[in-house]
C-alpha positions in Angstrom: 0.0 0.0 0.0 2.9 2.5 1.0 4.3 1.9 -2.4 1.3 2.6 -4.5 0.9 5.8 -2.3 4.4 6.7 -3.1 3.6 6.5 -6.9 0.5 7.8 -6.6 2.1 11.2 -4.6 4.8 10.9 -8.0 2.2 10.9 -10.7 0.1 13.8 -8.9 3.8 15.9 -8.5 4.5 15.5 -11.5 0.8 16.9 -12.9 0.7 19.1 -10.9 4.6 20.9 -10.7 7.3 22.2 -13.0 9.7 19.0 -12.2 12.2 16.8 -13.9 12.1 13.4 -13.3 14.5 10.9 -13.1 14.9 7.0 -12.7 17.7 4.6 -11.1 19.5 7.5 -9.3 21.6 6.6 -6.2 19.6 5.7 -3.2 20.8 7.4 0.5 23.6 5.7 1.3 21.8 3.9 4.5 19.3 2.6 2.1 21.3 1.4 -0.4 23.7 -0.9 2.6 20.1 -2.2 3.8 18.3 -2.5 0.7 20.8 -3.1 -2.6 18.1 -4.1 -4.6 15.9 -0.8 -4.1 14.8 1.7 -7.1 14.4 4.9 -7.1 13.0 8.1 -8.6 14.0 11.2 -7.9 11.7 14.5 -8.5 14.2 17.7 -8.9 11.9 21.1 -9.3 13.6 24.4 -11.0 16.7 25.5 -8.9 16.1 26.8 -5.1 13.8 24.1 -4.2 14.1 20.6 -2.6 14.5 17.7 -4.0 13.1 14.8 -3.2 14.1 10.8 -3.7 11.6 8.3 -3.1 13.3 5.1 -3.0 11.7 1.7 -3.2 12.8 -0.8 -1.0 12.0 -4.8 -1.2 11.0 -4.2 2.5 8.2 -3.6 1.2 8.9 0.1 2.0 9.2 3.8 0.5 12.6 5.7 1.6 12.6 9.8 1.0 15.7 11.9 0.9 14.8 15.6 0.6 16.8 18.7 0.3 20.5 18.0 1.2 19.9 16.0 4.2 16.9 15.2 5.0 15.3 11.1 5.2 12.4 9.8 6.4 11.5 6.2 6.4 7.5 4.7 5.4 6.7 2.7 7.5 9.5 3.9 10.3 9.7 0.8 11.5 9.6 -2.9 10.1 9.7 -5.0 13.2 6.6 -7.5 13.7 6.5 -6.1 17.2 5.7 -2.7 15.9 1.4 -2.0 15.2 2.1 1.5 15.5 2.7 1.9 11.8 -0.9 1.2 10.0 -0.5 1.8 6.5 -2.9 4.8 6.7 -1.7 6.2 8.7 2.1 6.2 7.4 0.4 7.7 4.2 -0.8 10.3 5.3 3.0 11.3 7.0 4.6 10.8 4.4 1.9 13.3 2.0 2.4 15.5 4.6 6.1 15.3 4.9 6.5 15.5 0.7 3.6 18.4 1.2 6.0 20.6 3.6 8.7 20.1 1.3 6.6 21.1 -2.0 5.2 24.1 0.1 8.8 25.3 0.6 8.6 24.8 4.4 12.0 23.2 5.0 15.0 24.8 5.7 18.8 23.4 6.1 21.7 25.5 7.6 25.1 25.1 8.0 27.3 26.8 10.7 31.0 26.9 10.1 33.0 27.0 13.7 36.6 28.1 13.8 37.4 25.6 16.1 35.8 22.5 16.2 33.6 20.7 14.0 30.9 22.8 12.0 27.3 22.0 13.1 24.0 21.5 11.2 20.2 21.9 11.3 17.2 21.0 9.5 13.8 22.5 10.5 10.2 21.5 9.2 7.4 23.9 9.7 4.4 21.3 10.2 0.6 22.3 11.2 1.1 22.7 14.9 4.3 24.0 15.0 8.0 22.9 13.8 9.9 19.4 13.7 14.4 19.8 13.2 16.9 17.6 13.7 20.3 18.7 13.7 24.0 18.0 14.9 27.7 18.1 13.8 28.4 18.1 10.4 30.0 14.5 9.6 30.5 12.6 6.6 26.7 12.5 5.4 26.3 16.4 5.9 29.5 17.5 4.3 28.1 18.7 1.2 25.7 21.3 3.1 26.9 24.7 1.8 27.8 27.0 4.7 24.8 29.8 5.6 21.0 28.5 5.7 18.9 27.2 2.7 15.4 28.5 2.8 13.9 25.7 0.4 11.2 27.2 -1.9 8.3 26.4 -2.9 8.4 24.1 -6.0 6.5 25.9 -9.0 2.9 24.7 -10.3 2.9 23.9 -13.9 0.8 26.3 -16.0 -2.9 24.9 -16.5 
């Protein structure tokens, strides 16, 4: 079900927004160690927006990568113990998740330190407030450019 939702989220962005598509791209590094045998498509709007990567995993599963570093997992776990992940329910976060990104409410920044390691944050403005993550800058974040990235919104395709 999470797959057909994630193809079904592709077709309507593609409708619906000025995008490029593209097949068999490299999947997130984590993914690809986990899952070899996943595919994916990535969706890249004009330039100053997010990106996003939905990978397919043999799970079955649906992997995003968004922006420079952001990854979310559908369902987020896959453990038999787990009932917390219904499959509508894991739809509807990850619309919403791809929404925020579309919207151009995600933003990435990059803090150089003189001394030290540089540090990194990633904030999500969501319905009832924000969600971030954030840290030092290590192998996976090193391709952040330095300042903050104000993702925009990705442009409609004319009607």
């Amino acid at each position: 079900m999470l797959q057909h939702a994630a193809r079904a989220l592709i077709d309507q962005l593609t409708k619906d927004y000025e995008v490029r598509l593209t097949d068999g791209v490299e999947p997130a590094p984590r993914v690809a160690e986990a899952w070899p045998d996943s595919t994916t498509v990535r969706l890249e709007p004009t330039a100053g927006c997010a990106p996003i990567t939905f990978t397919f995993t043999p799970f079955p599963g649906v992997s995003l990568r968004y922006g420079f570093t952001g990854e979310a997992g559908f369902p987020s776990c896959g453990c038999d113990a787990c009932t917390d992940d219904d499959p509508v329910s894991e739809t509807r976060r990850m619309a919403d998740l791809v929404g925020g990104v579309v919207a151009g409410n995600y933003t990435e920044s990059r803090k150089h330190r003189r001394f030290g390691r540089d540090t990194f944050r990633a904030t999500m403005v969501v319905e009832d407030g924000w969600e971030g993550t954030g840290g030092f800058v290590g192998r996976d974040e090193e391709h952040i450019p330095v300042g903050t990235t104000d993702w925009a919104p990705w442009p409609r395709r004319d009607r």
